[in-house]
C-alpha positions as CSV (number, residue, x, y, z in Angstrom):
1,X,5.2,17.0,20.7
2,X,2.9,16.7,17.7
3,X,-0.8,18.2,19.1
4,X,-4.0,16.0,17.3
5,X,-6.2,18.7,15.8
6,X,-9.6,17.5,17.1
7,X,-13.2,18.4,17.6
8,X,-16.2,17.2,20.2
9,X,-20.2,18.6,20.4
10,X,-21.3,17.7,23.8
11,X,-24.7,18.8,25.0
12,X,-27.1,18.7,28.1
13,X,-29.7,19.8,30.0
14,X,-30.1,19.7,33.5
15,X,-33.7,20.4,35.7
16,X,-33.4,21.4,39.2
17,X,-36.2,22.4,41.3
18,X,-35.3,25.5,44.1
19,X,-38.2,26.0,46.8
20,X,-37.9,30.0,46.5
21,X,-39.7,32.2,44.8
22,X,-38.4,32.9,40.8
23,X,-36.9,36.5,41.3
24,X,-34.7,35.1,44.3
25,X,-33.4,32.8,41.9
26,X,-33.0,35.3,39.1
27,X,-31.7,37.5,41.7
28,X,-28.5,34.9,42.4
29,X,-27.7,35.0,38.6
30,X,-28.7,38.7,38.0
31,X,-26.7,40.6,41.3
32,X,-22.7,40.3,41.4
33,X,-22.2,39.7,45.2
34,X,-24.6,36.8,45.3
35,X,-23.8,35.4,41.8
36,X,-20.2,35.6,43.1
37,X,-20.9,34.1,46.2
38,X,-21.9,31.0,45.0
39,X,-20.1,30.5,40.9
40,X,-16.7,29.4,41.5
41,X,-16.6,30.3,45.1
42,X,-15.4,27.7,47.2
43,X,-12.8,27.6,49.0
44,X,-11.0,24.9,46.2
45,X,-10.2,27.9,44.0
46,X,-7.4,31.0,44.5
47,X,-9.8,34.1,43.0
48,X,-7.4,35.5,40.1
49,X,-9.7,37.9,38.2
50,X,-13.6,38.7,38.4
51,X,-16.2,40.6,35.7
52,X,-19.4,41.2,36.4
53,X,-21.7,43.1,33.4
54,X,-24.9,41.7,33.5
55,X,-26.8,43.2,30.4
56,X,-26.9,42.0,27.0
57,X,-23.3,42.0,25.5
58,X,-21.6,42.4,28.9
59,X,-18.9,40.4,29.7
60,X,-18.4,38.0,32.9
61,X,-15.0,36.9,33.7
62,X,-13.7,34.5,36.5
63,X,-10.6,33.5,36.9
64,X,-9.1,31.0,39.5
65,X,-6.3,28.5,40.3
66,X,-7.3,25.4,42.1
67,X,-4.6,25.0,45.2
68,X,-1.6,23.3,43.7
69,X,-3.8,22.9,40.5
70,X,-4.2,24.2,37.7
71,X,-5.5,27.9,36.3
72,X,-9.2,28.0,35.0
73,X,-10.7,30.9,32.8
74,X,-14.3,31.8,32.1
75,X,-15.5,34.2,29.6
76,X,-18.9,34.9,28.9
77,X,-21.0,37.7,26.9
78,X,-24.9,37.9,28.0
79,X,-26.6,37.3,24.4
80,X,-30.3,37.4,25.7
81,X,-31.8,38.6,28.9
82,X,-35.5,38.1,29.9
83,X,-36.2,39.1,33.3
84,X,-37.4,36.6,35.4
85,X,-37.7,33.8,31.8
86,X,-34.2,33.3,30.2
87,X,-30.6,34.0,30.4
88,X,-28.5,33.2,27.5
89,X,-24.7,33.2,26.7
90,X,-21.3,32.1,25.0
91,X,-18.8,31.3,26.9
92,X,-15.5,30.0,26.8
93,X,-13.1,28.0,29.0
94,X,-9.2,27.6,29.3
95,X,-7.2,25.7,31.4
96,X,-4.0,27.1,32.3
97,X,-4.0,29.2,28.9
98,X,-5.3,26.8,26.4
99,X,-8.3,27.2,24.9
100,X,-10.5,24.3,25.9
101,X,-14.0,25.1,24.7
102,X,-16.9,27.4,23.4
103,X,-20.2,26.9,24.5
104,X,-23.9,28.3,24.4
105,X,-25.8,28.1,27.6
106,X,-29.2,28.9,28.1
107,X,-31.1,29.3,31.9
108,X,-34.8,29.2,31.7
109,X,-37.0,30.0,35.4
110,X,-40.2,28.9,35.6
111,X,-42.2,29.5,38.4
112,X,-43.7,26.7,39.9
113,X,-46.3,26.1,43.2
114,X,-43.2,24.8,44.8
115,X,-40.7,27.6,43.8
116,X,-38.9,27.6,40.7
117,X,-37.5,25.6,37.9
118,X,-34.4,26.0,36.9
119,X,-33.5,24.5,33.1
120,X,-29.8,25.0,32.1
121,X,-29.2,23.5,28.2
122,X,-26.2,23.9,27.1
123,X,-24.1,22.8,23.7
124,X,-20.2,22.9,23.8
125,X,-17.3,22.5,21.2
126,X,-14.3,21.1,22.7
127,X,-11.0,21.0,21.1
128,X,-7.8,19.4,21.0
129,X,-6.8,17.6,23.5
130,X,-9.9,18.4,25.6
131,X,-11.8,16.6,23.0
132,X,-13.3,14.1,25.7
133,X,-14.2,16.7,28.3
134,X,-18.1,16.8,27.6
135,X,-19.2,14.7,30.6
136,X,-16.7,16.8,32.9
137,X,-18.7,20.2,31.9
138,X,-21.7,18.6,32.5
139,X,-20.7,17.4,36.2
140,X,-18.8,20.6,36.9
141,X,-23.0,22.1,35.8
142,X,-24.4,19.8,38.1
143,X,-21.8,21.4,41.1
144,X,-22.9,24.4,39.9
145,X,-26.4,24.0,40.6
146,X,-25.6,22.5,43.7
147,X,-23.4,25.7,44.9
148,X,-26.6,27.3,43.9
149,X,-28.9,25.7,46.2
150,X,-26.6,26.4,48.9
151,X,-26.5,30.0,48.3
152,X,-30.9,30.0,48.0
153,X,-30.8,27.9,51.2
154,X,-29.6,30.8,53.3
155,X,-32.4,32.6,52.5
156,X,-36.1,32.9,52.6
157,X,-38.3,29.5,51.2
158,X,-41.8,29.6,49.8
């Protein structure tokens, strides 16, 4: 089987408004049990392997097979942290051992009367045969963010 050497740019950026104070939102992203309560855990995935650095240049891993699915891999390294302002990363994905994509992601909190703003941009190179897979990152995001305001609903409000 001949593979197509391919490449796609995707990009996105998705808004979401959480009615909680900024630092419990930063706190979510910033503090492993809570950021590993609600990124990639559901009950869809088998855990494989977890990382947790959060500083500039540490390294997140998660790792997880979806029940009678496939394996899904997610490396990042922290390249800017402002506390309570910004998060930004690379990151890359595989799916059961192929490289699928490298992105850049960037989280921006903005403190609002109603809580916090959440802005997630993010540009990805996909390759190969994941050449079309832009619009699934960007819906897999969205699920994301959704799992997040799960997690921020459990707790305190404004």
């Amino acid at each position: 089987m001949t593979i197509e050497h391919r490449l796609a740019h995707a990009g996105f950026t998705l808004t979401r408004d959480y009615p909680v104070h900024v630092e419990d939102v930063w706190r979510a992203f910033a503090e492993e049990e809570q950021k590993r309560s609600w990124f990639g855990g559901t009950e869809a995935f088998e855990p494989r392997e977890w990382a947790f650095d959060f500083r500039v240049g540490g390294r997140d891993i998660d790792e997880a097979k979806f029940h009678d699915g496939p394996l899904t891999r997610y490396e990042a390294v922290y390249t800017d942290i402002v506390e309570h302002v910004r998060i930004v990363t690379t990151y890359d994905m595989w799916l059961d051992g192929v490289h699928m994509s490298t992105s850049v992601a960037a989280y921006e909190f903005e403190q609002t009367p109603e809580g916090t703003r959440l802005t997630h941009a993010e540009h990805g190179v996909f390759f190969d045969r994941f050449w079309a897979d832009g619009p699934n990152r960007e819906e897999g995001t969205r699920g994301l963010l959704e799992a997040l305001a799960r997690h921020l609903g459990e707790g305190r409000r404004l």
